[in-house]
MOPAC internal coordinates of N, CA, C and O (Angstrom, degrees):
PM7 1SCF
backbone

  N    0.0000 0     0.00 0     0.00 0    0    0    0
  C    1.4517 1     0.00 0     0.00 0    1    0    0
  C    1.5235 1   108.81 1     0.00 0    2    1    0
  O    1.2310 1   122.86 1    -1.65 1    3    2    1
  N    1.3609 1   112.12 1   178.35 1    3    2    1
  C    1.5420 1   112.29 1  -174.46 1    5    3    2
  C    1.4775 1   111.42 1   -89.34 1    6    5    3
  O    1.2310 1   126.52 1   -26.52 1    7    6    5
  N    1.6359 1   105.07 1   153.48 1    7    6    5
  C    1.9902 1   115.53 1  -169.56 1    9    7    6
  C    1.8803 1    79.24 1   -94.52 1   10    9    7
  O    1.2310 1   128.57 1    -9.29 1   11   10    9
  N    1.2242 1   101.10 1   170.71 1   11   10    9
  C    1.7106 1   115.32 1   163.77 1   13   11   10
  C    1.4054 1   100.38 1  -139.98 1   14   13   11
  O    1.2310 1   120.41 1   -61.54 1   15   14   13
  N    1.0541 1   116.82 1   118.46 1   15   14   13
  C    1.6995 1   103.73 1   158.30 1   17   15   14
  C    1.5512 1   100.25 1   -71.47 1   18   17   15
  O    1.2310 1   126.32 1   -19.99 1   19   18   17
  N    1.6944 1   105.45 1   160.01 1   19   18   17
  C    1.4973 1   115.87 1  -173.49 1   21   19   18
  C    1.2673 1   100.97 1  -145.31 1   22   21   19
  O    1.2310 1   124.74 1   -31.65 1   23   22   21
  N    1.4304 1   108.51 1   148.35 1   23   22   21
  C    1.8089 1   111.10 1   172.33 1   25   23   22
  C    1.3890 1   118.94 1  -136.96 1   26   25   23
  O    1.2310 1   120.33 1  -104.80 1   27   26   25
  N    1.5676 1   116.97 1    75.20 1   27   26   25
  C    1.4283 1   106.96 1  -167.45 1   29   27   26
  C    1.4438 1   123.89 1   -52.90 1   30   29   27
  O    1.2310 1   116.51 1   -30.35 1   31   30   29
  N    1.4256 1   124.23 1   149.65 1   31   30   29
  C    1.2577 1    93.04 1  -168.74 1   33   31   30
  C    1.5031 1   103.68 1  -112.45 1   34   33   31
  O    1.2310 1   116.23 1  -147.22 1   35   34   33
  N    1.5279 1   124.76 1    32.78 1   35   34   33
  C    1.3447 1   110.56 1   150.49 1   37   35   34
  C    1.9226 1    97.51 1  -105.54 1   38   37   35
  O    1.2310 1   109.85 1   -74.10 1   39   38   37
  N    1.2853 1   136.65 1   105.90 1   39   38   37
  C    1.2479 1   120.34 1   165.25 1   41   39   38
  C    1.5549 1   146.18 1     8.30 1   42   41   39
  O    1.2310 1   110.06 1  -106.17 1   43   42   41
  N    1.4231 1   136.27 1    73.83 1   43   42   41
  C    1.2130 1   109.55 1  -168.74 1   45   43   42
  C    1.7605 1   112.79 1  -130.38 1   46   45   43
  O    1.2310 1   128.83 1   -26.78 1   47   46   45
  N    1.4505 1   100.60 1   153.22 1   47   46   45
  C    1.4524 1   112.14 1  -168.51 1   49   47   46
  C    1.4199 1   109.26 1  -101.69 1   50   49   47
  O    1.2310 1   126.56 1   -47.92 1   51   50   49
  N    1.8985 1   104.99 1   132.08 1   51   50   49
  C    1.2740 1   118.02 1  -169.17 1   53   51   50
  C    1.7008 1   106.54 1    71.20 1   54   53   51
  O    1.2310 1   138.08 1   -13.39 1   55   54   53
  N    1.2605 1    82.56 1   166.61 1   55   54   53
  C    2.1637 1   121.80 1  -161.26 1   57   55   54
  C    1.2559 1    85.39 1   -44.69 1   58   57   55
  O    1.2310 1   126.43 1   101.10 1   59   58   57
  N    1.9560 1   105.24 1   -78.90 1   59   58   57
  C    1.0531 1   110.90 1  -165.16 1   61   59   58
  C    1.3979 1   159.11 1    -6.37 1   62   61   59
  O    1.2310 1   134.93 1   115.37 1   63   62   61
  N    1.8867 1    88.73 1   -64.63 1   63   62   61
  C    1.4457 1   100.57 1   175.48 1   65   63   62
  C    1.5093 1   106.78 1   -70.53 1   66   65   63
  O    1.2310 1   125.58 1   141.35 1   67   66   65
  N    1.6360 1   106.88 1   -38.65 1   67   66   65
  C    2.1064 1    99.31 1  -171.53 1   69   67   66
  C    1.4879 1    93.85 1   -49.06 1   70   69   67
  O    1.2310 1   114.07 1   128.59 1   71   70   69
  N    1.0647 1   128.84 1   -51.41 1   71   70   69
  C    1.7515 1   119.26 1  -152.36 1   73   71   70
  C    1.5569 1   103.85 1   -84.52 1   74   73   71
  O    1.2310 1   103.43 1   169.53 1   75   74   73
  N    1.4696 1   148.07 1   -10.47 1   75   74   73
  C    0.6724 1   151.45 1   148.69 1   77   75   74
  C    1.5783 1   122.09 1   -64.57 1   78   77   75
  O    1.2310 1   116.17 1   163.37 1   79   78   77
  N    1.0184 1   124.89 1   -16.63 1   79   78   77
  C    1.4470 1   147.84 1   171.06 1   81   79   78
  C    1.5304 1   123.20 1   -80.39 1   82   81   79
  O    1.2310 1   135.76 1   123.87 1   83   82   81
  N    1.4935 1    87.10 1   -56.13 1   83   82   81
  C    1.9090 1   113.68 1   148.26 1   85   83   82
  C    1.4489 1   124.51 1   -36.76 1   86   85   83
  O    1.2310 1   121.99 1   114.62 1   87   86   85
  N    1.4449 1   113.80 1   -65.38 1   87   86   85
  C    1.3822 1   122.32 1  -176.53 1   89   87   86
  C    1.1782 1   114.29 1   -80.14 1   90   89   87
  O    1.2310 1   120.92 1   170.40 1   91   90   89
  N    1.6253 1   115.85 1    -9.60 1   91   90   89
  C    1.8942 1   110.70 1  -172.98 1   93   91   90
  C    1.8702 1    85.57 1   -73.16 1   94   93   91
  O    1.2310 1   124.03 1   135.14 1   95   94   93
  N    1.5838 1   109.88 1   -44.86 1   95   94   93
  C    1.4851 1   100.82 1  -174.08 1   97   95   94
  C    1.3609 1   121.41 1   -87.30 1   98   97   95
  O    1.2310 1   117.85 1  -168.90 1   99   98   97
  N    1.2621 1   121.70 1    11.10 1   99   98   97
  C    1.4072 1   120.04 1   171.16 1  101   99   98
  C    1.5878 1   111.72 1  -114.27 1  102  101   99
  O    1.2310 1   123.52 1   129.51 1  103  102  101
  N    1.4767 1   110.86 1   -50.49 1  103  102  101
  C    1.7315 1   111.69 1  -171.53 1  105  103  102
  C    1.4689 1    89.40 1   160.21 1  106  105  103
  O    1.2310 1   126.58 1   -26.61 1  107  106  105
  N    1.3432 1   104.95 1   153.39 1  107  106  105
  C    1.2147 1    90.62 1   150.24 1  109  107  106
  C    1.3712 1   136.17 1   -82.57 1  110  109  107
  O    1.2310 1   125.71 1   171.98 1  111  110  109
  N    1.1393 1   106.63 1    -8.02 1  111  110  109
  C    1.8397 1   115.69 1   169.86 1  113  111  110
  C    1.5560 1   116.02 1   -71.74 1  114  113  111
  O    1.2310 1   125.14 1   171.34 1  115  114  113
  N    1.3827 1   107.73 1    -8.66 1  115  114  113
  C    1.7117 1   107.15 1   175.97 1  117  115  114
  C    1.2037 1    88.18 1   -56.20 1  118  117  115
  O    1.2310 1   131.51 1   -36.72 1  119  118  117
  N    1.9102 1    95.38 1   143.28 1  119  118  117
  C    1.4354 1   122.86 1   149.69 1  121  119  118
  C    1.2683 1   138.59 1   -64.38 1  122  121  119
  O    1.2310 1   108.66 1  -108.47 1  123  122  121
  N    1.1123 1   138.82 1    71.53 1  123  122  121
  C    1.5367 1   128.23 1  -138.70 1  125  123  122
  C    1.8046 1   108.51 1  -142.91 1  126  125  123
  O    1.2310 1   111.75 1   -70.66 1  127  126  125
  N    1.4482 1   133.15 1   109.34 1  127  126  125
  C    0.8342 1   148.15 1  -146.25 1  129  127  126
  C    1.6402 1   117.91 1  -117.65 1  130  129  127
  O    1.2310 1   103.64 1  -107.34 1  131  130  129
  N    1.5085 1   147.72 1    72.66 1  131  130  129
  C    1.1541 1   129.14 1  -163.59 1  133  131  130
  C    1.3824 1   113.52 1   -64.52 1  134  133  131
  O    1.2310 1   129.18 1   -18.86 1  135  134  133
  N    1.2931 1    99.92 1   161.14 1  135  134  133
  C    1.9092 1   119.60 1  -153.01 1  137  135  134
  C    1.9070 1    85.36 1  -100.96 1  138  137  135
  O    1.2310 1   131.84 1   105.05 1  139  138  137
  N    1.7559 1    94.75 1   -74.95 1  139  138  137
  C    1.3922 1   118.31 1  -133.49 1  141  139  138
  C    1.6072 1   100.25 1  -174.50 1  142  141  139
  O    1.2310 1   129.88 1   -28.78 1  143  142  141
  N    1.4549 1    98.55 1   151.22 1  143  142  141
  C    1.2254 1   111.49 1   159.43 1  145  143  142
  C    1.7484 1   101.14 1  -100.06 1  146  145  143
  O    1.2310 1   138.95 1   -11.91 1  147  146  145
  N    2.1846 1    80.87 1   168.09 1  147  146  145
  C    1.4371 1    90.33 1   162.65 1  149  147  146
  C    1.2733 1   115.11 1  -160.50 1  150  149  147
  O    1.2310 1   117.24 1   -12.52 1  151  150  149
  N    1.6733 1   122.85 1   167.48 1  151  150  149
  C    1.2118 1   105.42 1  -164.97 1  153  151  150
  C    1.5537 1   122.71 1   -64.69 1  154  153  151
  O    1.2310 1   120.00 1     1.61 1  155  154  153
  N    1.4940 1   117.60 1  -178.39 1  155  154  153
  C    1.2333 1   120.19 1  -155.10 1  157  155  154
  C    1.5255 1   117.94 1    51.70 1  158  157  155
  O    1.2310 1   114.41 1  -145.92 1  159  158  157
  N    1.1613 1   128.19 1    34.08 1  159  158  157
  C    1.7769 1   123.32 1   169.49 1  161  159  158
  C    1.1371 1   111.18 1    37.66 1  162  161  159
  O    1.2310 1   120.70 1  -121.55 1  163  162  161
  N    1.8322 1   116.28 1    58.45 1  163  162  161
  C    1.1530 1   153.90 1   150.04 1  165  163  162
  C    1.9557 1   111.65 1   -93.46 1  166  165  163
  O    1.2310 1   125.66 1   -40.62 1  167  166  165
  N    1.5802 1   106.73 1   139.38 1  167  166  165
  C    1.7093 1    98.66 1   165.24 1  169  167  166
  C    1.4318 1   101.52 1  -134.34 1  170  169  167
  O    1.2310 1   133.05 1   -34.30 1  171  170  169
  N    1.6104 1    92.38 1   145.70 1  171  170  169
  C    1.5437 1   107.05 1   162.39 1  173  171  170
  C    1.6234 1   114.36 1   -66.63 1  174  173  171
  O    1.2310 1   109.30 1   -57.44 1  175  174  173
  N    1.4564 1   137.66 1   122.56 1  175  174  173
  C    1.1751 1   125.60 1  -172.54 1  177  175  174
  C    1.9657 1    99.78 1  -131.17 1  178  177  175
  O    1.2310 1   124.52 1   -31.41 1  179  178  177
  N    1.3263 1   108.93 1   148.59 1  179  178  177
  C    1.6391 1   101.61 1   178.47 1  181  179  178
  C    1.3025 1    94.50 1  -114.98 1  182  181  179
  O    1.2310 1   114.49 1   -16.35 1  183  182  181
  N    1.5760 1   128.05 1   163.65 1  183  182  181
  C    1.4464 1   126.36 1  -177.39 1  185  183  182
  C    2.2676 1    92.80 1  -127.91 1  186  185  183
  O    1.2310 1   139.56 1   -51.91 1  187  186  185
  N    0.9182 1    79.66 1   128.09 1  187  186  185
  C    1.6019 1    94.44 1  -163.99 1  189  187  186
  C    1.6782 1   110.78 1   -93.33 1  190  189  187
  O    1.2310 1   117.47 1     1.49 1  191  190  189
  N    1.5407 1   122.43 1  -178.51 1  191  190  189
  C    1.1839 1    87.74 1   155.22 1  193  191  190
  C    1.7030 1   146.19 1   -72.24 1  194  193  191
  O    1.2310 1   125.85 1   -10.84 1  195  194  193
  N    1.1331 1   106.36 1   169.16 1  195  194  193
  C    0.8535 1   158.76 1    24.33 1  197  195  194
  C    1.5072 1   131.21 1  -118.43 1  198  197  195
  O    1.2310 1   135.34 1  -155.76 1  199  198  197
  N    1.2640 1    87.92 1    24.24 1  199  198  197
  C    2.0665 1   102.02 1   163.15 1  201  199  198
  C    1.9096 1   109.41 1   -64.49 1  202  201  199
  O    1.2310 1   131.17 1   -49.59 1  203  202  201
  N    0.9597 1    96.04 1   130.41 1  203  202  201
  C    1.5395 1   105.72 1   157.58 1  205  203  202
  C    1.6345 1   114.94 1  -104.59 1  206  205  203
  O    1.2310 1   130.93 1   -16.30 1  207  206  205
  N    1.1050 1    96.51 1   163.70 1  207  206  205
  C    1.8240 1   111.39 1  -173.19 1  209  207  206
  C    1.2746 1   112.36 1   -51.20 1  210  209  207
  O    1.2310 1   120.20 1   139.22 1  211  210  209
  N    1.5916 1   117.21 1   -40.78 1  211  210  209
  C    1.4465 1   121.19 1  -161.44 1  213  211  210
  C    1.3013 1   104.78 1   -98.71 1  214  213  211
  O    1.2310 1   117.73 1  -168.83 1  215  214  213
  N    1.5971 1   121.93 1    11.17 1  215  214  213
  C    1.5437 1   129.40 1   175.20 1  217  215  214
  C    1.3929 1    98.55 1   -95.80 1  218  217  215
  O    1.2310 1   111.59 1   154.34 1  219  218  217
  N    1.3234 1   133.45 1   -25.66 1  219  218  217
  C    1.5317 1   118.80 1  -159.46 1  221  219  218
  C    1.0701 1   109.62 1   -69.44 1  222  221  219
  O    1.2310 1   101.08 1   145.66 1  223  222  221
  N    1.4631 1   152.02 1   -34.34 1  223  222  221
  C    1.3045 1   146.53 1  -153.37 1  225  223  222
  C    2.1696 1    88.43 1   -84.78 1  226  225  223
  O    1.2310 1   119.53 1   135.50 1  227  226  225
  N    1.3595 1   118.50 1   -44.50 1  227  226  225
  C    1.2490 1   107.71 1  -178.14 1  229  227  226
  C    1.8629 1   120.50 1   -54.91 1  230  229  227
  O    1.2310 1   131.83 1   136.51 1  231  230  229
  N    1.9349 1    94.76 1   -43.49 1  231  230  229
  C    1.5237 1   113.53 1   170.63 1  233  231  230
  C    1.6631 1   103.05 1   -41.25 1  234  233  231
  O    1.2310 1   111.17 1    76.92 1  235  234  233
  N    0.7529 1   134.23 1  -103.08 1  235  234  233
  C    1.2859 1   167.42 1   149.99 1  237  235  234
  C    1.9210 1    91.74 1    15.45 1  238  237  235
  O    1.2310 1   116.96 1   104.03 1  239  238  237
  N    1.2506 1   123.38 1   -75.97 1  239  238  237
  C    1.5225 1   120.82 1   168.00 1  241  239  238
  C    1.6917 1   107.71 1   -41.32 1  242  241  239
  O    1.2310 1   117.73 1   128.22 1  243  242  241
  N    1.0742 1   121.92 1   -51.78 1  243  242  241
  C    1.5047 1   137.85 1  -168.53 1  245  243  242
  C    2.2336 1    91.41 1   -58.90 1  246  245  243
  O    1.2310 1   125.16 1   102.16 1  247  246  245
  N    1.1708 1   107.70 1   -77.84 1  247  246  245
  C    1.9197 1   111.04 1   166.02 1  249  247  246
  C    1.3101 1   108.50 1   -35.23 1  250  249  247
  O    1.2310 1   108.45 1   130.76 1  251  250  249
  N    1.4187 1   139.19 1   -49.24 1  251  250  249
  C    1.4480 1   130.00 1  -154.90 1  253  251  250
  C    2.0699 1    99.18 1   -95.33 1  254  253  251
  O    1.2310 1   122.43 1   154.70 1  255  254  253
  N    1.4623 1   112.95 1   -25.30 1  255  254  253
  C    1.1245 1   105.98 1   174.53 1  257  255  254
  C    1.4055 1   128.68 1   -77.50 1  258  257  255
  O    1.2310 1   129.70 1   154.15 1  259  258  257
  N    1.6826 1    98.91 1   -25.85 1  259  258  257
  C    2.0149 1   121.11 1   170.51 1  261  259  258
  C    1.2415 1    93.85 1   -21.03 1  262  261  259
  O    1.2310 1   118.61 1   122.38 1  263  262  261
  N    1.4866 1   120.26 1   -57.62 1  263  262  261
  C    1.5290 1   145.43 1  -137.04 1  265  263  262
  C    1.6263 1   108.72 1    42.62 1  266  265  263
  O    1.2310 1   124.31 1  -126.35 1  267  266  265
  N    1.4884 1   109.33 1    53.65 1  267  266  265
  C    1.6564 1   135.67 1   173.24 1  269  267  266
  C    1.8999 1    80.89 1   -85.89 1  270  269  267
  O    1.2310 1   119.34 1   119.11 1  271  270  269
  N    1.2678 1   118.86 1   -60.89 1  271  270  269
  C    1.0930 1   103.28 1  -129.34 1  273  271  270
  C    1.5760 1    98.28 1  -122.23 1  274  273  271
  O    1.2310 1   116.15 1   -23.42 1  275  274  273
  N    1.4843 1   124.91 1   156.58 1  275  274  273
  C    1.9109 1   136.21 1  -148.15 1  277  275  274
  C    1.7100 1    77.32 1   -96.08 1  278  277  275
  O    1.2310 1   103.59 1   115.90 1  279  278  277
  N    1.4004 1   147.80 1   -64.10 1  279  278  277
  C    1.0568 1   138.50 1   136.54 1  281  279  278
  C    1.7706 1   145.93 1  -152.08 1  282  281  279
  O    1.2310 1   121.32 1   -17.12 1  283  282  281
  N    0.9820 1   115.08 1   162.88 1  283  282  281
  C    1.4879 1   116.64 1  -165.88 1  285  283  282
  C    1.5538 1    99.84 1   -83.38 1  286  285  283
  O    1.2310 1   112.01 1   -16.54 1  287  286  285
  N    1.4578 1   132.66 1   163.46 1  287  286  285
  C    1.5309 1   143.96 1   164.95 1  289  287  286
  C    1.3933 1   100.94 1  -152.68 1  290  289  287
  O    1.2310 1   116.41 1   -11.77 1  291  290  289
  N    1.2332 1   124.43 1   168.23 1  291  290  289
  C    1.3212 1   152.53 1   163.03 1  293  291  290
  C    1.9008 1   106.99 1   -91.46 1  294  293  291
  O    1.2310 1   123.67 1   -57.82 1  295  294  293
  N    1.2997 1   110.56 1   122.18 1  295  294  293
  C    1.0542 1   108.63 1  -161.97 1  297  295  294
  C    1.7117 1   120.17 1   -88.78 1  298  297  295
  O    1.2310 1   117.56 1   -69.44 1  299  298  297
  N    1.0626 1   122.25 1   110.56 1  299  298  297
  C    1.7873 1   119.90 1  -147.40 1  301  299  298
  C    1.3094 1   118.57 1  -140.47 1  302  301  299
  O    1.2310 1   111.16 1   -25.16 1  303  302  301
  N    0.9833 1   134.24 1   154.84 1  303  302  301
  C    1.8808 1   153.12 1   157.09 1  305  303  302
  C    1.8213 1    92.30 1   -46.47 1  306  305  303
  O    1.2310 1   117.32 1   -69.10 1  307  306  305
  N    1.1696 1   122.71 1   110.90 1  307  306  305
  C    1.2759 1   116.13 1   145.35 1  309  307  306
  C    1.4634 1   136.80 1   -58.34 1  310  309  307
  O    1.2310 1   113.33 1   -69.36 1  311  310  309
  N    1.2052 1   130.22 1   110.64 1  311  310  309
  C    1.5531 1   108.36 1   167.77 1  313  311  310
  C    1.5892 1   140.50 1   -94.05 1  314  313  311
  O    1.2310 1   126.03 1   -34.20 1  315  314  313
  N    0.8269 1   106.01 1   145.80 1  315  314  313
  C    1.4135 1   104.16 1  -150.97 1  317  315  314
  C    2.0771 1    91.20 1  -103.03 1  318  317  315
  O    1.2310 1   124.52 1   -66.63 1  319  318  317
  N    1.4402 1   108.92 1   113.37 1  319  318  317
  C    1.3907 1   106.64 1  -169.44 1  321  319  318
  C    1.7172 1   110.14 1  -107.13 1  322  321  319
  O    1.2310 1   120.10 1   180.00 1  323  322  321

């Protein structure tokens, strides 16, 4: 399934709170799995089931509108063209 990087934008330490932050704006039945941190108080997050592929772009609008978070991405290979 798909990673998101995430950047809450009040600071928070450990899994916990990101995925709890997660589910206030998704459900609590979102599927949602922490990865990793990263620098700048950014997290790697995976969305599990029961997301399907063709839900993420809605997921993802649904996180950035919470206004939980400074911002949401889809987590990816850059290409360099």
């Amino acid at each position: 399934m798909a990673a998101l990087i995430v950047k809450p934008k009040v600071p928070v330490s450990g899994s916990a709170a990101v995925l709890s932050t997660m589910r206030t704006a998704l459900g609590n039945d979102a599927g949602v799995r922490y990865v990793r941190p990263m620098a700048g108080d950014a997290h790697v997050v995976q969305l599990t089931a029961p997301a399907q592929r063709d839900q993420i772009p809605a997921l993802i609008e649904r996180l950035r509108a919470s206004g939980a978070f400074q911002y949401v991405e889809l987590d990816s290979m850059m290409k360099i063209k």
